[in-house]
Residue, then its C-alpha position, 0 to 999 in steps of 0.5 A: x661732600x656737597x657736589x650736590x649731583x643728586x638722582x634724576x630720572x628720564x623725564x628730567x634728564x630728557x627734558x634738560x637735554x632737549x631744552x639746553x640743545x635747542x636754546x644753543x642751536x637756535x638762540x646762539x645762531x649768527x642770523x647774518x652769516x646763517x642767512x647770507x645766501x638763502x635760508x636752509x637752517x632748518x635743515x642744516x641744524x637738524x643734520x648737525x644734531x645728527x652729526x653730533x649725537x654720532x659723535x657722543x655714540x662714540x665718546x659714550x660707547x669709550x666711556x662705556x669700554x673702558x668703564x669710566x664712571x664720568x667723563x674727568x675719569x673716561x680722559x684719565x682712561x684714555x689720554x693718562x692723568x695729564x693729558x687727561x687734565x688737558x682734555x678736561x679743561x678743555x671740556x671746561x672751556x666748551x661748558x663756560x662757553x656757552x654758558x656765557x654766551x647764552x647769558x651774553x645773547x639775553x643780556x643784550x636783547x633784555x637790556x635792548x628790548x625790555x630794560x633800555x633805560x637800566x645799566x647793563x651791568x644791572x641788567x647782567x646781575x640780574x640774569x647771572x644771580x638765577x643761573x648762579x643760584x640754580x646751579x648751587x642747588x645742584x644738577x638735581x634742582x636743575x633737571x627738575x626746572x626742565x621737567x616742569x618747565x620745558x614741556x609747559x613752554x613747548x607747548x606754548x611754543x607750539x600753540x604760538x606757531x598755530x595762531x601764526x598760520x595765517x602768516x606763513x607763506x612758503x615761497x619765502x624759502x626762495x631761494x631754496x636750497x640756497x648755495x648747498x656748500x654753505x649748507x654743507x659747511x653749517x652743518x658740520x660747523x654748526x654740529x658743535x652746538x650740541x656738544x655741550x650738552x651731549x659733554x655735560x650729561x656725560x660728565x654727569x653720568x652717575x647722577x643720570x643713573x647709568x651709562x645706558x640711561x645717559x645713552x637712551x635719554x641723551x638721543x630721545x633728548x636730541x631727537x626731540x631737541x631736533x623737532x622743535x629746532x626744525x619747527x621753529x626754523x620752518x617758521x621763520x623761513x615762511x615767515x620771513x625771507x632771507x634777506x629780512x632774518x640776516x637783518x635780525x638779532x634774535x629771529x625767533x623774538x621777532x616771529x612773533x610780533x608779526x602776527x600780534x602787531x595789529x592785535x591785542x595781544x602785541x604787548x605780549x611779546x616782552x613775555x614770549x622774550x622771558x618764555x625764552x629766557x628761561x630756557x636759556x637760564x636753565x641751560x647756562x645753568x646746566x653748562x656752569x654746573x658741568x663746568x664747576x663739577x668737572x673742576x672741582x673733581x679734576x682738583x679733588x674738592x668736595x664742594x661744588x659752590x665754591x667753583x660756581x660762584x668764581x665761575x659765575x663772577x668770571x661770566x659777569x666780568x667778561x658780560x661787562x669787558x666785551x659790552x665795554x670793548x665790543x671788538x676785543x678779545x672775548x668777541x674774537x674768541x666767540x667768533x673763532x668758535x662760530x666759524x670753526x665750531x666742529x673742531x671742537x668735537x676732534x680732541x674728544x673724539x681722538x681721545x675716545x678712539x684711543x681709549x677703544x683701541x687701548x681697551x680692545x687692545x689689553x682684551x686681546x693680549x689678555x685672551x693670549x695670557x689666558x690661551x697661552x696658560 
């Protein structure tokens, strides 16, 4: 069989989550309607983690009650061979969407800010062949790239936002909190940017070495993935006003050239753009991964590359139909998901208490054969 899962350990498996979490929470952001009215993101993306990382408790503690070994059989044990097929696809879906949008988000600011005079279609191809090619190497390949990359680009990360102390003023957070029913409503929307990560380490359970192990490291993961997202968040509120980051597409690529714009250092910029772009090929590729491995299993195949390279050219043709036909319908589908993210956490969730209850259920009666005998 080539499904190419591998072993990792915590390092890996902690390092994989924390990146592919922050890369989709904070890179995936609508700056214009994130901002509308004031800046609280730096508190509402941190709660919508939380409100995630419940909502894989459950979805963990199903998998765990009914014995499930990977998330294609927790549906089966849950909904039944059919339904289970649905919520599979569906879980596809998730996966694929946010691969795309990931490469999607750095196709557009490379080609913009770095390639402007190449074709985006070149600019796609360029960016789709490593995600491509990580992801036929396997979970294994991909959870190592975390681990020897991520910390490296933490650490610079943070070692940015110490040189821009200089910069930071905190009455830009003014208004604060802003309007708290938009918090309210970004928290629970936004809590569906995780789910793909918290999804694809269940889906990948056996190569995590165990149901406890997904449990542990997938909340040190988002507890870490939470810290930064706070941090870089809290930077950009003191760095600029409200009104300024709904004006921008990529916040974060901006925060930097405030400080070196005056110095020596401001060319560097382009090279924080391809720091960030690395995460984001190491999550687009966990997510395409996750995508291949559930279809192949759901069509009991027995190699994985076949799925990834029919995914990987679906991403490109749909990078160049929407850069081609801005308002059509792979845009749309985007938005929907944008503004009404949280439902996407309600047919896992309903699957895994149904799967509990079934589980508590047949506990039960077979407590009442064995008294009765």
């Amino acid at each position: 069989m080539r499904l190419n899962e591998g072993k990792i350990g915590k390092q890996e498996s902690v390092s994989l989550i924390a990146i592919a979490m922050v890369a989709a929470t904070t890179y995936l952001l609508d700056s214009e309607k994130a901002y509308s009215k004031g800046n609280s993101t730096f508190i509402s993306l941190v709660l919508s983690i939380v409100i995630s990382a419940a909502a894989f408790m459950l979805v963990w503690y199903a998998m765990k009650r009914t014995g499930a070994r990977d998330l294609n059989d927790l549906f089966d044990r849950c909904a039944g061979k059919a339904a289970g097929s649905v919520l599979s696809a569906m879980a596809c879906m998730v996966f694929l969407l946010y691969a795309y949008r990931l490469t999607a988000k750095f196709c557009v600011v490379i080609h913009s800010s770095v390639f402007s005079f190449a074709q985006y279609e070149s600019v796609a191809m360029w960016i789709i062949v490593p995600i491509a090619f990580a992801a036929i190497s396997g979970f294994e390949c991909i959870g190592r790239l975390a681990k020897i990359l991520g910390v490296l680009l933490g650490v610079l990360m943070l070692f940015g936002f110490a040189t821009m102390i200089s910069s930071f003023d905190l009455t830009r957070l003014a208004p604060f909190p802003g309007s708290i029913e938009k918090t309210a409503t970004d928290t629970v929307a936004r809590s569906a940017d995780s789910i793909a990560a918290f999804l694809g380490i269940l889906c990948v359970a056996p190569a995590m070495q165990g149901i406890e192990n997904v449990r542990k490291n997938g909340l040190l993961g988002a507890a870490i993935a939470a810290v930064f997202v706070f941090i870089i968040q809290f930077a950009l509120g003191i760095t600029f006003t409200y009104t300024d980051l709904a004006d921008m597409t990529m916040p974060l690529y901006m925060l930097k050239m405030v400080v070196m714009r005056e110095s020596y250092l401001f060319r560097l910029d382009q090279m924080n753009l391809f720091f960030y772009m690395i995460t984001a090929v190491i999550s687009a590729a966990f997510f395409l991964y996750a995508t291949a491995l559930m279809l192949t299993r759901r069509t009991e195949g027995e190699d994985v590359r076949p799925a990834v390279v029919s995914i990987s050219a679906l991403i490109l043709a749909a990078l160049r139909v929407d850069h081609r036909f801005v308002s059509g319908i792979i845009q749309r589908i985007v938005d929907f998901s944008y503004d009404y993210a949280y439902v996407i956490w309600a047919p896992f969730i309903i699957a895994a208490v149904i799967g509990i209850i079934r589980t508590m259920a047949k506990q039960k009666r077979r407590k009442a054969d064995e008294t009765r005998a």
